[in-house]
C-alpha positions in Angstrom: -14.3 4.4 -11.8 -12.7 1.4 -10.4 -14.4 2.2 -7.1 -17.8 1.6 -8.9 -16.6 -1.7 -10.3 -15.8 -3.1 -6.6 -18.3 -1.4 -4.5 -20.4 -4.2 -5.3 -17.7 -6.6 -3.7 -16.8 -4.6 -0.9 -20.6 -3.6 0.3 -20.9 -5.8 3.3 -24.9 -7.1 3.1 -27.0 -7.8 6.2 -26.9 -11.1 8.0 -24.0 -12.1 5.6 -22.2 -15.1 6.9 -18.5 -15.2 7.7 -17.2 -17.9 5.0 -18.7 -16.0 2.2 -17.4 -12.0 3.6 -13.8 -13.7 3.8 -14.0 -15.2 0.0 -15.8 -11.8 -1.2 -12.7 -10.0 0.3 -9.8 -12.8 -0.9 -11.2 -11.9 -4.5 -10.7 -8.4 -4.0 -7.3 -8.9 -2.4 -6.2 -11.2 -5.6 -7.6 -9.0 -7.8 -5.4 -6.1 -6.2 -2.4 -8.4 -6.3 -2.8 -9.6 -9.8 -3.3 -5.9 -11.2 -0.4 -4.4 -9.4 1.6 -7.6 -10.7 0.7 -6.4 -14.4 1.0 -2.7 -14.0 4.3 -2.7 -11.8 5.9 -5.5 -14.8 4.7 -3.2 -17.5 6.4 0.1 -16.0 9.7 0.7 -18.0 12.9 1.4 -16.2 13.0 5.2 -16.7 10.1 5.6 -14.9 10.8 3.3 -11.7 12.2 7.0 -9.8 9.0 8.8 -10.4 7.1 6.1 -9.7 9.1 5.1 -6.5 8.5 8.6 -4.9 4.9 8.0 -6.0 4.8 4.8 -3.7 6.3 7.1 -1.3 3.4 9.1 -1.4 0.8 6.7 -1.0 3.2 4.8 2.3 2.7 8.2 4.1 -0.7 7.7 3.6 -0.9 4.6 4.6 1.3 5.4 7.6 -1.5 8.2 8.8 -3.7 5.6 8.1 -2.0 3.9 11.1 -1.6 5.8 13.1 -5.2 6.7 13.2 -6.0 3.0 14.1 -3.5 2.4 16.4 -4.3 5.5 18.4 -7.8 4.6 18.4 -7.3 2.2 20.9 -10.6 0.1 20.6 -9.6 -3.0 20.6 -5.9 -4.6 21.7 -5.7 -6.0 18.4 -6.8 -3.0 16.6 -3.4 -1.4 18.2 -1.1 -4.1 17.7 -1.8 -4.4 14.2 -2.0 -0.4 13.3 1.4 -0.6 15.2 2.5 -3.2 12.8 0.9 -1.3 10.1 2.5 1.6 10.8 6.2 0.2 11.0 6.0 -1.7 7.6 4.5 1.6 5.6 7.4 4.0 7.8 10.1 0.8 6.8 8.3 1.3 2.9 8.9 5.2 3.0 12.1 4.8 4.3 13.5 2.5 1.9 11.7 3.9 -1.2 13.7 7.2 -0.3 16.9 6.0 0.5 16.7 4.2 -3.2 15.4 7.0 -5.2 18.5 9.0 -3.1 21.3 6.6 -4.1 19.0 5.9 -7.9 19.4 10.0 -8.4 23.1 9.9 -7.7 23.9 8.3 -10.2 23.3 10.7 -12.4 25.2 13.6 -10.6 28.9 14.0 -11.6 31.5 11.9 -10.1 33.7 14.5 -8.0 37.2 14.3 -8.1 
């Protein structure tokens, strides 16, 4: 469903200028930002673990994601920023395990 709602935005039209592509796709970037704001603040704290190896998930994606488009190799920029791409999802993963890891142990017994 929400894909319906921004196809309209994301569609790229022929002979569409520059100035008005970039503002079509700063609207959908704000949009994204302002819903994951309200979802993210409205998430209570029992469910941040599940929800962290959720994220974790969808930065593995992402990371796939970037490798495809760095490998690609088309353009110099295309690589340097699926490069760039791909270390901020792998630092993402990363992180997100290492705190559902030390978020789990605190639930485990304390050994003497």
């Amino acid at each position: 469903m929400p894909m319906l709602v921004l196809a309209p935005l994301l569609a790229t039209a022929a002979g569409e200028d520059p100035a008005s592509r970039f503002i079509r796709l700063l609207t959908v970037f704000l949009l994204a930002m302002w819903v994951g704001f309200e979802v993210i603040t409205k998430v209570p704290q029992r469910l941040h673990t599940p929800l962290t190896s959720g994220s974790n998930a969808i930065s593995g994606i992402t990371a796939v994601g970037a490798i495809v488009v760095a490998g690609a190799m088309v353009t110099g920029m295309g690589t340097v920023f699926g490069f760039l791409a791909l270390v901020l999802a792998m630092i993402n993963v990363v992180g997100g395990f290492v705190v559902t890891h030390r978020m789990l142990a605190m639930f485990n017994p304390k050994k003497k």
